[in-house]
SERO-4910 file (N, C-alpha, C, O; in steps of 0.05 Angstrom, whole numbers):
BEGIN
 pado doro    nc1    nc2    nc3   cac1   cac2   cac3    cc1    cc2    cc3    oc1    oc2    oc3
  Unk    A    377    248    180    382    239    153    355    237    138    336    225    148
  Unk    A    352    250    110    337    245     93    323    223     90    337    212     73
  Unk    A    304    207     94    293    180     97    269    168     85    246    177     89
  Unk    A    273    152     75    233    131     54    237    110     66    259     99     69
  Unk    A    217    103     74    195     81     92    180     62     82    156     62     87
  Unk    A    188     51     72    164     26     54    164      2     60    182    -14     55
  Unk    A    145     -2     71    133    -28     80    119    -48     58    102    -39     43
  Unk    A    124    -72     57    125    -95     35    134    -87     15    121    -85     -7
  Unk    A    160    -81     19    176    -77     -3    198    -95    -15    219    -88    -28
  Unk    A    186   -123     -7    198   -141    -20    194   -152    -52    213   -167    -56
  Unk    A    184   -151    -66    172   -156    -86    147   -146   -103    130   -134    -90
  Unk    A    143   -148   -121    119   -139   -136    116   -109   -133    136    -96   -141
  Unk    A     97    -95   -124     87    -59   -124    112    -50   -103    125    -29   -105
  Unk    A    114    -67    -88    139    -51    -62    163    -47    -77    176    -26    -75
  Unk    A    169    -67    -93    189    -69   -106    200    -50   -126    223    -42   -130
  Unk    A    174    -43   -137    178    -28   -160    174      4   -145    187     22   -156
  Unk    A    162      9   -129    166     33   -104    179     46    -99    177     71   -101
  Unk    A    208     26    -88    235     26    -80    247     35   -106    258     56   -108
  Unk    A    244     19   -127    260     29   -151    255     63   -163    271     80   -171
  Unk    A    230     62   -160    223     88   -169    221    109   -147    222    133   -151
  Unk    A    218    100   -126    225    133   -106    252    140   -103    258    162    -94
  Unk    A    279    112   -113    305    128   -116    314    136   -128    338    141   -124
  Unk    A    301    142   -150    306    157   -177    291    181   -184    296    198   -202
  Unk    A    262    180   -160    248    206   -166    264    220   -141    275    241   -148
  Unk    A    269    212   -111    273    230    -93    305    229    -87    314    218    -67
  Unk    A    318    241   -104    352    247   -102    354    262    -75    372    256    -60
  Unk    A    338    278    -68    339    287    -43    347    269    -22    365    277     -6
  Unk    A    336    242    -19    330    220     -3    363    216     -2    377    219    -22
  Unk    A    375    206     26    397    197     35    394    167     46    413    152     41
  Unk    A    374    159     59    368    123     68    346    122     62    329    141     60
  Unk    A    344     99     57    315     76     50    310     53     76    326     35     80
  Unk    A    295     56     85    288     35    108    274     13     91    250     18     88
  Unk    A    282     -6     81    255    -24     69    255    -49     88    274    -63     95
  Unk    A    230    -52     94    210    -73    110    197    -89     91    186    -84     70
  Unk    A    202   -116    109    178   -140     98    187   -160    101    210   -157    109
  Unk    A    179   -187     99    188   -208    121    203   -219    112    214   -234    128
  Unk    A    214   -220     86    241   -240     72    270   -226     61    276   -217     38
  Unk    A    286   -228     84    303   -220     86    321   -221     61    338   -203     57
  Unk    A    318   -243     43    340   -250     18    322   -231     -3    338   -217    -15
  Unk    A    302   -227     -9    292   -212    -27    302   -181    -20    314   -169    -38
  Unk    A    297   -170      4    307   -145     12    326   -142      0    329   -122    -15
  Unk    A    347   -164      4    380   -146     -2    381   -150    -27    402   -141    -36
  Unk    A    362   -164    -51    366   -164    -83    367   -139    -78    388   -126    -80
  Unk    A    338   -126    -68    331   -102    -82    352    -86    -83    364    -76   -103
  Unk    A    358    -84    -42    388    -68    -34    401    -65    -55    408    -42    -60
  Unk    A    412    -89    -76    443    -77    -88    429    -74   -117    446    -73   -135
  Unk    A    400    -72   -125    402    -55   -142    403    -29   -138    405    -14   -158
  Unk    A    401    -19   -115    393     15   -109    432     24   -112    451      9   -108
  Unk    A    434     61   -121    455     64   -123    467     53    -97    454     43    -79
  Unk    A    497     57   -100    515     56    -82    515     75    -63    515     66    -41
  Unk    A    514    104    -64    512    121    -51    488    122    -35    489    138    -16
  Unk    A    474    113    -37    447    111    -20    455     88      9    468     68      4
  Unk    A    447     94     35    446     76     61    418     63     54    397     76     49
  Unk    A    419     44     54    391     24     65    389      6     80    400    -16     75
  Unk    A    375     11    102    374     -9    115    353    -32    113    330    -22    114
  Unk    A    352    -56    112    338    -84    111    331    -83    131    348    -82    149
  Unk    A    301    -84    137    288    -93    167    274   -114    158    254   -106    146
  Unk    A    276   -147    159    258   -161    155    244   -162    185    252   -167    207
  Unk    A    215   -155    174    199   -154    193    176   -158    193    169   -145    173
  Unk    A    149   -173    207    131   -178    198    113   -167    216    107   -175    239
  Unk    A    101   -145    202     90   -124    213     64   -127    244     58   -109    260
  Unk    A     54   -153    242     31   -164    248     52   -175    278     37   -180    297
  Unk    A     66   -176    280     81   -183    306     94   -163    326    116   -154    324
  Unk    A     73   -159    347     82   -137    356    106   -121    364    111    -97    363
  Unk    A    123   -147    374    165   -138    376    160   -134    355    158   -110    358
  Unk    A    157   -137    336    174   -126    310    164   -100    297    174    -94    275
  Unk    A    149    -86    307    133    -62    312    142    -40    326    145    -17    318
  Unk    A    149    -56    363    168    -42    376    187    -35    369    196    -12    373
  Unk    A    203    -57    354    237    -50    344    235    -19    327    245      2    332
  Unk    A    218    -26    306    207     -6    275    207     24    300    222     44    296
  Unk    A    187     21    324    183     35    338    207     55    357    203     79    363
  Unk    A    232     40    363    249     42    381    273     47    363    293     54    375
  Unk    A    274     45    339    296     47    309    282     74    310    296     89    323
  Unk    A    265     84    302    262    114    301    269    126    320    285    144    315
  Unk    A    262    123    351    263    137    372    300    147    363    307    169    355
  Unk    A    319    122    366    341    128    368    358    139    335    380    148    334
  Unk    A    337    133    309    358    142    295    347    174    290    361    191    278
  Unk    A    317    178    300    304    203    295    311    217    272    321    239    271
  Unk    A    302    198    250    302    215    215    282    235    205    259    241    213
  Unk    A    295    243    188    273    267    171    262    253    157    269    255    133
  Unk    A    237    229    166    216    217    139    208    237    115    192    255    118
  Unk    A    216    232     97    208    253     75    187    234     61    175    246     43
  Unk    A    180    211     62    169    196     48    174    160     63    191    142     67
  Unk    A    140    166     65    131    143     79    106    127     55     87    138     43
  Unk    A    115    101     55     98     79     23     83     52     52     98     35     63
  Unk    A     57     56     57     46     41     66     36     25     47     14     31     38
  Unk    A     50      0     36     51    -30     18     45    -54     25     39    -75     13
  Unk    A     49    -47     49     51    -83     58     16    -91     64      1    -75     75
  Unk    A      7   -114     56    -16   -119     56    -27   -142     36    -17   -145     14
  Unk    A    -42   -156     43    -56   -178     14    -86   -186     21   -101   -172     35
  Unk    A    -91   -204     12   -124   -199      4   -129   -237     -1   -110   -251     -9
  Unk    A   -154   -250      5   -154   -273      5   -190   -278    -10   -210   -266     -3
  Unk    A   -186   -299    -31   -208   -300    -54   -227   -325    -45   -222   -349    -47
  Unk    A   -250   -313    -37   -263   -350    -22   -292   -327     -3   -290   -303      3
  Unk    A   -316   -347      1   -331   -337     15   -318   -332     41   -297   -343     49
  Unk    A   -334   -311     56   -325   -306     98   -324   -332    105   -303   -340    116
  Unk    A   -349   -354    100   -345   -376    119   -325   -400    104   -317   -420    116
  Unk    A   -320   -394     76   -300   -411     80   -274   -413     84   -259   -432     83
  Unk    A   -270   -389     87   -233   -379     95   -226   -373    121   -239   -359    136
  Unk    A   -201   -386    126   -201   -388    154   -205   -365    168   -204   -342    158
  Unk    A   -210   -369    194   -213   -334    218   -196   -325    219   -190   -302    213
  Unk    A   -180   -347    233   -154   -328    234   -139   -322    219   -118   -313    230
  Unk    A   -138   -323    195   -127   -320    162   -139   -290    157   -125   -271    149
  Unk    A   -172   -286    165   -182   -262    156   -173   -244    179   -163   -222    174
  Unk    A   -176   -255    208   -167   -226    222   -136   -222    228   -128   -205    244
  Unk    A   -122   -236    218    -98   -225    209    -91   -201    178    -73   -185    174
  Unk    A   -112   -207    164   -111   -194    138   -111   -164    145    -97   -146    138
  Unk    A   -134   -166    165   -148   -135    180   -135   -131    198   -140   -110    210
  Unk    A   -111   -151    212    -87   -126    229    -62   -124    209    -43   -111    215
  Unk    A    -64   -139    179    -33   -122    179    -57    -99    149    -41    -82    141
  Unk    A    -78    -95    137    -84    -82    121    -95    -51    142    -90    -28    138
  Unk    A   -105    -60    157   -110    -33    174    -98    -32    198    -90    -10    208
  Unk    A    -96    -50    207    -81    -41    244    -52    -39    240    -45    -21    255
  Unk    A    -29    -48    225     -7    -49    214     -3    -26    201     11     -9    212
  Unk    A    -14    -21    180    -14     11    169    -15     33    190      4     48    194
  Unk    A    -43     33    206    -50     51    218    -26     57    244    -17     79    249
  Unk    A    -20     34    256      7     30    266     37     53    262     51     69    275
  Unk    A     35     38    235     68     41    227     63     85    223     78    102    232
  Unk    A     50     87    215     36    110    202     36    128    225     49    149    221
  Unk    A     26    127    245     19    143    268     49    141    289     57    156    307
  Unk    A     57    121    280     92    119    299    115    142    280    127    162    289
  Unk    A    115    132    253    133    158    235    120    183    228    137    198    219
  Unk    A     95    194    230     83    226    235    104    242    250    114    263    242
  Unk    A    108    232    269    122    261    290    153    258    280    170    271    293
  Unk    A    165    240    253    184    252    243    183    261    217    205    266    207
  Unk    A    160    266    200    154    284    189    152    319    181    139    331    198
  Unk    A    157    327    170    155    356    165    148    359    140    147    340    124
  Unk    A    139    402    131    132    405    114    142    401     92    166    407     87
  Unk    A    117    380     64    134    378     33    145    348     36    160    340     19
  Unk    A    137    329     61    139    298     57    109    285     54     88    290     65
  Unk    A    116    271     38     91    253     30     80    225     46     97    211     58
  Unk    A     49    218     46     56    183     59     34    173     37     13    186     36
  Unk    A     40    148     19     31    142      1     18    109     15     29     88     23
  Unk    A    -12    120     14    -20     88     21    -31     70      1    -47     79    -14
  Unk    A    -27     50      0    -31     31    -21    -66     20    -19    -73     -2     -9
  Unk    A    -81     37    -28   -112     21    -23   -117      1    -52    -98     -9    -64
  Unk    A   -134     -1    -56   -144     -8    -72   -165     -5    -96   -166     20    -93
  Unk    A   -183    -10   -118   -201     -6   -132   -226    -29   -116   -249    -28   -124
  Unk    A   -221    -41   -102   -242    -51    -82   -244    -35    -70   -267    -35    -62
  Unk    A   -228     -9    -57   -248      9    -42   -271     18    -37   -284     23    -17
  Unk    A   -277     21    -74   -291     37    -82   -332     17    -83   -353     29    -84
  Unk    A   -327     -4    -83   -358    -23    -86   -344    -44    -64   -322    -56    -70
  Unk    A   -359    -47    -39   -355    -83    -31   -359   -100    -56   -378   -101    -71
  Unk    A   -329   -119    -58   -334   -154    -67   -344   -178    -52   -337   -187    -30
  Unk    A   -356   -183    -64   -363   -205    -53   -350   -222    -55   -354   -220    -79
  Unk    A   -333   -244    -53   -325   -265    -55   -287   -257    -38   -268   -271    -32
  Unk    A   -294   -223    -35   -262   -213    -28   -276   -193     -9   -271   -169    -10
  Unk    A   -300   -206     14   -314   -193     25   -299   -171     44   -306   -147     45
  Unk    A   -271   -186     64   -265   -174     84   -236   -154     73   -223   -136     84
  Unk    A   -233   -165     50   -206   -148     32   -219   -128     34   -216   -115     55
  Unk    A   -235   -121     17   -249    -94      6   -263    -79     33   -262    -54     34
  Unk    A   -275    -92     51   -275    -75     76   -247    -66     80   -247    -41     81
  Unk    A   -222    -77     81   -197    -67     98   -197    -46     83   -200    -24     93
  Unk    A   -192    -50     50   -183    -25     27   -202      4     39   -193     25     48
  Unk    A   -230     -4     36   -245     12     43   -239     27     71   -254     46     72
  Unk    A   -225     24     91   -213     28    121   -198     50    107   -204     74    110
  Unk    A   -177     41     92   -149     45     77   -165     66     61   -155     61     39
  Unk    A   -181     85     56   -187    103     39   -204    125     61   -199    149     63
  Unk    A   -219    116     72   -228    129     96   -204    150    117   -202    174    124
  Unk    A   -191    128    120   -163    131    147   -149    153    125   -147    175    137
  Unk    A   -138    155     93   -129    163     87   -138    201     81   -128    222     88
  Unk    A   -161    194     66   -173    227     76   -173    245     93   -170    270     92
  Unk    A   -179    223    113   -179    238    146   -158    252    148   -156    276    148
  Unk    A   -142    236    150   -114    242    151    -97    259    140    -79    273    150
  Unk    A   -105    259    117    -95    283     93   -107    307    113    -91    322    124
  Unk    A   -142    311    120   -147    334    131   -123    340    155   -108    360    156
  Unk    A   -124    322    169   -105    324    196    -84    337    191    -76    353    209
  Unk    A    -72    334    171    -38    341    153    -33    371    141    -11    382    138
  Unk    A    -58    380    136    -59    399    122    -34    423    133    -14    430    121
  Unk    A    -45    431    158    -32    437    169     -2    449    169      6    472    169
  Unk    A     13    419    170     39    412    185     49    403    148     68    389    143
  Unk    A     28    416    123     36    408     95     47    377     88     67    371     74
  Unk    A     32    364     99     48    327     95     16    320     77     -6    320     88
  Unk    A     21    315     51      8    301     37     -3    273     39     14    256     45
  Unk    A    -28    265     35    -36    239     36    -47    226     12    -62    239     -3
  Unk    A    -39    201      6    -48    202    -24    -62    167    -19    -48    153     -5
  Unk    A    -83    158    -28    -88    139    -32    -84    131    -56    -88    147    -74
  Unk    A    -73     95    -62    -73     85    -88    -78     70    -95    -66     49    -90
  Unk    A   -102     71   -116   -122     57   -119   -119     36   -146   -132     38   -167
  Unk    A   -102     18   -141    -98      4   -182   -123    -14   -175   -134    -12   -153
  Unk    A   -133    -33   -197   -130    -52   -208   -115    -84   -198    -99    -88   -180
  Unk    A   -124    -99   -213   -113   -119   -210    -80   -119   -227    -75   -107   -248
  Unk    A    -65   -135   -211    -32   -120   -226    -19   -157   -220    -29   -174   -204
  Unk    A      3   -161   -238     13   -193   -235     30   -194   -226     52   -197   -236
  Unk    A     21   -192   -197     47   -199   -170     43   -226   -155     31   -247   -159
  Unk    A     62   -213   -136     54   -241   -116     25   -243   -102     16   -265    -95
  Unk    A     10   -217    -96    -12   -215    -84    -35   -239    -99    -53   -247    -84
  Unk    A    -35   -250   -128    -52   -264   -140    -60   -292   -129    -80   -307   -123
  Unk    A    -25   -291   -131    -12   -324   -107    -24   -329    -93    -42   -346    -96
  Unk    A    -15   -311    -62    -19   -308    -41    -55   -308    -33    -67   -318    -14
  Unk    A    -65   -290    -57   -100   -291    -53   -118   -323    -62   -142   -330    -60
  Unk    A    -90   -338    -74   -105   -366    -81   -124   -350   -113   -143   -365   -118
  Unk    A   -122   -326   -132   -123   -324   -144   -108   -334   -176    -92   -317   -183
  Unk    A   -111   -351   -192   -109   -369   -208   -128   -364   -228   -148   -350   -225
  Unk    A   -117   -378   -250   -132   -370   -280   -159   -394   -270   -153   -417   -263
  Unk    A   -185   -386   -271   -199   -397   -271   -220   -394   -243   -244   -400   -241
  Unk    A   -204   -382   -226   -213   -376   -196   -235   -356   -197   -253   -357   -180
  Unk    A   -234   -337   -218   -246   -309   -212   -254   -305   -247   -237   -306   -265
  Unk    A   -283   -301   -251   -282   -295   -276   -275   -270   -275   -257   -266   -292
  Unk    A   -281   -251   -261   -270   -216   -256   -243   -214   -264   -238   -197   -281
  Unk    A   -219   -232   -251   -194   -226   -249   -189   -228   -270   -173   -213   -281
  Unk    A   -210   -257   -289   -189   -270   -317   -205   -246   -334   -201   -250   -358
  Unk    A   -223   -222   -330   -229   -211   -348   -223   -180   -360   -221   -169   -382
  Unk    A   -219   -172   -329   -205   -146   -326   -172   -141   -331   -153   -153   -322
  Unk    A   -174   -112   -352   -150   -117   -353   -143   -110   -335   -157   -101   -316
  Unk    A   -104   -112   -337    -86   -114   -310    -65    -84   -310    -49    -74   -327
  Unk    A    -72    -77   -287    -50    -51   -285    -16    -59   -292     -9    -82   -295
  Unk    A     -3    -42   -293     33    -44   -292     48    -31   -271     57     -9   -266
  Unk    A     46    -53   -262     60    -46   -230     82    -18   -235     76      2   -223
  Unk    A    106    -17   -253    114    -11   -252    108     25   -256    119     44   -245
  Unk    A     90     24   -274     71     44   -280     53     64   -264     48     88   -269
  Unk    A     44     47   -244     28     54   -217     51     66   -198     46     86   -185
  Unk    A     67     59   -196     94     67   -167     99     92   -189     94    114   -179
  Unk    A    107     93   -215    120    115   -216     92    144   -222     98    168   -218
  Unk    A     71    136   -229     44    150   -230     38    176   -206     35    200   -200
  Unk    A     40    137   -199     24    153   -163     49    166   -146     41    184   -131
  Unk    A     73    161   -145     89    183   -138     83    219   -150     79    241   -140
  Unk    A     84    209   -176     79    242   -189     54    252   -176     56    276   -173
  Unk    A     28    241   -166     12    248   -162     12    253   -127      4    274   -116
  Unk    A     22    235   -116     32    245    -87     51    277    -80     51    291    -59
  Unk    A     63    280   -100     80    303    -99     62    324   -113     67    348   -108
  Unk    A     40    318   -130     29    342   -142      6    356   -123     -8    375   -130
  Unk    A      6    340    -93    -19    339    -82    -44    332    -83    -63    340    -71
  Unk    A    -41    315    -99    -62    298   -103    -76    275    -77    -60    266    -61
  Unk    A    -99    269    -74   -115    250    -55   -115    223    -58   -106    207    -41
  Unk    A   -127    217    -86   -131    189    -92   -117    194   -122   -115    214   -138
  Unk    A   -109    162   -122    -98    162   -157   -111    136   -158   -114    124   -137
  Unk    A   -118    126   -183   -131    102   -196   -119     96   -226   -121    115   -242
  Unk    A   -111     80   -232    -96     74   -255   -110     72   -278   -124     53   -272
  Unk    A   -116     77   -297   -130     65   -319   -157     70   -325   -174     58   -312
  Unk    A   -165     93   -348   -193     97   -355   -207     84   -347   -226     98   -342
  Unk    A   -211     63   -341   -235     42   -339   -243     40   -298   -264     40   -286
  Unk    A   -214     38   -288   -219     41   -264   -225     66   -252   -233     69   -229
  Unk    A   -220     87   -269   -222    117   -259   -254    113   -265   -269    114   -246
  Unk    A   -262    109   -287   -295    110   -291   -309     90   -269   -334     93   -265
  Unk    A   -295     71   -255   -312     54   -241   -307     77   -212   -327     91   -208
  Unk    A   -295     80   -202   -292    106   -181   -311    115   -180   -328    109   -163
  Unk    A   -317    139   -205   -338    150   -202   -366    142   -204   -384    156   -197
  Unk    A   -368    113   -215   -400    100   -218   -397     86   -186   -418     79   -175
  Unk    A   -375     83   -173   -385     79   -147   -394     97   -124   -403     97   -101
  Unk    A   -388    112   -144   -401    145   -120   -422    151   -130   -436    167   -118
  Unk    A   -430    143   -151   -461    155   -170   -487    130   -165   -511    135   -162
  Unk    A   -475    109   -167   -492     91   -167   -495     75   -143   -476     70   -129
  Unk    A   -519     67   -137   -525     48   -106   -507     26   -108   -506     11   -126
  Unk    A   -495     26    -90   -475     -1    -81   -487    -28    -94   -475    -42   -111
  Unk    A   -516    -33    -81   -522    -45    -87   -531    -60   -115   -537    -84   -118
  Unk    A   -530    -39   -133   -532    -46   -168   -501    -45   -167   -494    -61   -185
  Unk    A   -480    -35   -155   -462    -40   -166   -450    -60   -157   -430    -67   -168
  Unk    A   -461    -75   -134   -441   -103   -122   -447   -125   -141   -434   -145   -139
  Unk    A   -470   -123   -163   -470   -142   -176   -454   -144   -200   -455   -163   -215
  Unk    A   -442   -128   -202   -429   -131   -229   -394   -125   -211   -374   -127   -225
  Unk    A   -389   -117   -177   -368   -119   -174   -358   -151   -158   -336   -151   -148
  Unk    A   -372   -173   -155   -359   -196   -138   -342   -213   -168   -345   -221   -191
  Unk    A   -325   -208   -149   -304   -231   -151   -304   -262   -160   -284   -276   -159
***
């Protein structure tokens, strides 16, 4: 069966993902959506048509059974992934030493070990003309400081993604990294991001979630590498490839 894969697709960018890859990929026959809150899943579920199968996996990627299962659900339903949305992920706003450890090295198994995971288990049901859309970031592009170990993960998350695209070429499976902006989800929450927390956050403007899912799809299908939302972040892209990190970490912390 025809099949999309998106992980944190409970709310906010996943959300809007789900909405827009079932309206761009009519081809698509099931939606697998993952992420740990089961009652949010099935809103989404019964907005998607009727004719579409979806299955709800609340699952929290960072726990290994629940990896296996993700793992052992392919073995036995063995789908045609046509499209795989690596989403699930968040980011925490505070110096290294004052945020907890195990708060940060959980961030860095579900932003890179989770991805890299889920990603390397659905490959071998892939074929030519399916896409895998990973969700990086515009921290990729300069370490933040104050979002020290985020922007390492994103930065993993852009690295892993290239590679990979090379790896793909091949077997024609596109790799696309996606790079927004700051956008008004739950990730703001969750980062302990608040009006007042971040002069950066309260100054920059903010992407449209909804805008970015349906973007960066067109750009995943056109063969595209990286997408970045918004003149201003496309120009910071390139001043982070032109200019020393280091003149630019001062004008990128958090």
């Amino acid at each position: 069966m025809r099949t999309a894969i998106i992980t944190g697709a409970s709310a906010g960018l996943g959300k809007e993902y789900v909405l827009a890859a079932a309206r761009k990929y009519t081809e698509i026959e099931e939606f697998w959506l993952i992420a740990r809150r089961a009652d949010l899943l099935e809103e989404i579920k019964a907005m998607l048509p009727a004719c579409l199968s979806v299955k709800v996996l609340p699952m929290d990627l960072n726990d290994k059974n629940a990896f296996a299962s993700l793992k052992s659900l392919l073995e036995s339903e063995k789908p045609d992934v046509r499209l795989l949305i690596n989403n699930a992920g968040y980011g925490k706003l505070g110096y290294v030493w004052e945020l907890d450890a195990d708060v940060q090295r959980d961030m860095i198994d579900l932003n890179c070990g989770a991805l890299t995971a889920v990603t390397s288990a659905v490959i071998p049901y892939m074929s030519a003309g399916a896409g895998i859309l990973n969700v990086c970031s515009i921290a990729s592009f300069v370490p933040n400081a104050r979002m020290t170990v985020y922007s390492a993960t994103k930065a993993y998350v852009m690295s892993f993604s290239r590679s990979l695209r090379e790896e793909l070429k091949e077997k024609r499976v596109n790799v696309l990294a996606v790079c927004p902006g700051p956008m008004s989800t739950d990730f703001l929450s969750r980062a302990h991001i608040s009006k007042g927390a971040s002069k950066t956050f309260d100054t920059l403007p903010y992407c449209n979630p909804k805008e970015v899912a349906v973007k960066s799809l067109n750009a995943l299908s056109k063969g595209k590498a990286v997408y970045t939302n918004r003149f201003l972040y496309k120009l910071y892209r390139v001043l982070g490839k032109l200019v020393p990190k280091a003149i630019m970490m001062k004008f990128s912390k958090c």
